[in-house]
C-alpha positions, 0 to 999 in steps of 0.5 A: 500500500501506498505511504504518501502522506499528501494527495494532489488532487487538480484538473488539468484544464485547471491547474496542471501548472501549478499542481506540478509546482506545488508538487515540487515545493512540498516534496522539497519541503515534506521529502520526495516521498510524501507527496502523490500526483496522478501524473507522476505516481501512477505508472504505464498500465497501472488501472487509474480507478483502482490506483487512486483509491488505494492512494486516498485509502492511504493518504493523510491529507488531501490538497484540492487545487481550485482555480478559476476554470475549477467550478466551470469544468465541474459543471460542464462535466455534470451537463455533458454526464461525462465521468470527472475523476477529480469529482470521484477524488474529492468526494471519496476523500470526503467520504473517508473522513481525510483531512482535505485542504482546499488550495485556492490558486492565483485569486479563485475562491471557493464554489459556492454549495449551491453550485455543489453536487451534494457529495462535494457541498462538505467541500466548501466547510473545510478551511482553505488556503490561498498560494499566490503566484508573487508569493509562492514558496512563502505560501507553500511554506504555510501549507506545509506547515498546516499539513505538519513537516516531518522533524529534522531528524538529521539536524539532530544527528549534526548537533550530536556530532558536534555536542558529544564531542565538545562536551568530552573535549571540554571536560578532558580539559576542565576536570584537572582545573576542577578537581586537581587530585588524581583520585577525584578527577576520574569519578568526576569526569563521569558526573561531568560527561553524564550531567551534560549529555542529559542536559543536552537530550532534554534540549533536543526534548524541548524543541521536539515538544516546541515543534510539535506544538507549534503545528498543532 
C-alpha cells in the first residue's frame, strides 16, 4: 500500500501548472516521498480507478487545487454526464473522513454549495488556503506547515556530532582545573560527561515538544 502522506488532487484544464509546482515545493519541503500526483505516481498500465483509491485509502491529507476554470469544468462535466475523476477524488476523500485542504490558486475562491453536487457541498466547510503566484514558496511554506513537516531528524544527528564531542573535549580539559587530585578527577569526569549529555537530550526534548506544538 501506498505511504504518501499528501494527495494532489487538480484538473488539468485547471491547474496542471501549478499542481506540478506545488508538487515540487512540498516534496522539497515534506521529502520526495510524501507527496502523490496522478501524473507522476501512477505508472504505464497501472488501472487509474483502482490506483487512486488505494492512494486516498492511504493518504493523510488531501490538497484540492481550485482555480478559476475549477467550478466551470465541474459543471460542464455534470451537463455533458461525462465521468470527472477529480469529482470521484474529492468526494471519496470526503467520504473517508481525510483531512482535505482546499488550495485556492492565483485569486479563485471557493464554489459556492449551491453550485455543489451534494457529495462535494462538505467541500466548501473545510478551511482553505490561498498560494499566490508573487508569493509562492512563502505560501507553500504555510501549507506545509498546516499539513505538519516531518522533524529534522538529521539536524539532530549534526548537533550530536558536534555536542558529544565538545562536551568530552571540554571536560578532558576542565576536570584537572576542577578537581586537581588524581583520585577525584576520574569519578568526576563521569558526573561531568553524564550531567551534560542529559542536559543536552532534554534540549533536543524541548524543541521536539516546541515543534510539535507549534503545528498543532
Amino acid at each position: 500500500m501506498s505511504q504518501h502522506s499528501v494527495f494532489i488532487s487538480y484538473r488539468r484544464s485547471d491547474s496542471t501548472g501549478e499542481a506540478g509546482r506545488l508538487s515540487d515545493s512540498l516534496e522539497a519541503l515534506l521529502g520526495t516521498a510524501c507527496v502523490f500526483r496522478d501524473a507522476d505516481g501512477i505508472a504505464p498500465g497501472d488501472d487509474f480507478e483502482a490506483a487512486l483509491e488505494l492512494e486516498l485509502a492511504a493518504t493523510s491529507a488531501v490538497l484540492v487545487l481550485i482555480g478559476k476554470r475549477w467550478a466551470p469544468e465541474l459543471a460542464a462535466r455534470q451537463a455533458r454526464s461525462e465521468p470527472d475523476y477529480v469529482r470521484r477524488e474529492v468526494a471519496t476523500a470526503l467520504r473517508l473522513g481525510k483531512r482535505v485542504i482546499p488550495v485556492l490558486l492565483n485569486g479563485a475562491e471557493l464554489p459556492r454549495v449551491d453550485d455543489l453536487p451534494a457529495d462535494l457541498r462538505a467541500l466548501v466547510r473545510h478551511q482553505a488556503v490561498s498560494v499566490r503566484d508573487e508569493a509562492w514558496n512563502v505560501d507553500a511554506g504555510r501549507l506545509a506547515d498546516a499539513i505538519g513537516r516531518p522533524y529534522s531528524w538529521r539536524k539532530v544527528g549534526l548537533r550530536a556530532a558536534l555536542v558529544v564531542p565538545l562536551i568530552l573535549i571540554a571536560t578532558w580539559y576542565g576536570v584537572p582545573y576542577l578537581a586537581p587530585s588524581t583520585s577525584d578527577q576520574l569519578a568526576l569526569a563521569r558526573g561531568l560527561v553524564l550531567v551534560l549529555l542529559l542536559a543536552y537530550a532534554g534540549g533536543e526534548c524541548w524543541l521536539r515538544w516546541r515543534e510539535v506544538h507549534r503545528r498543532a
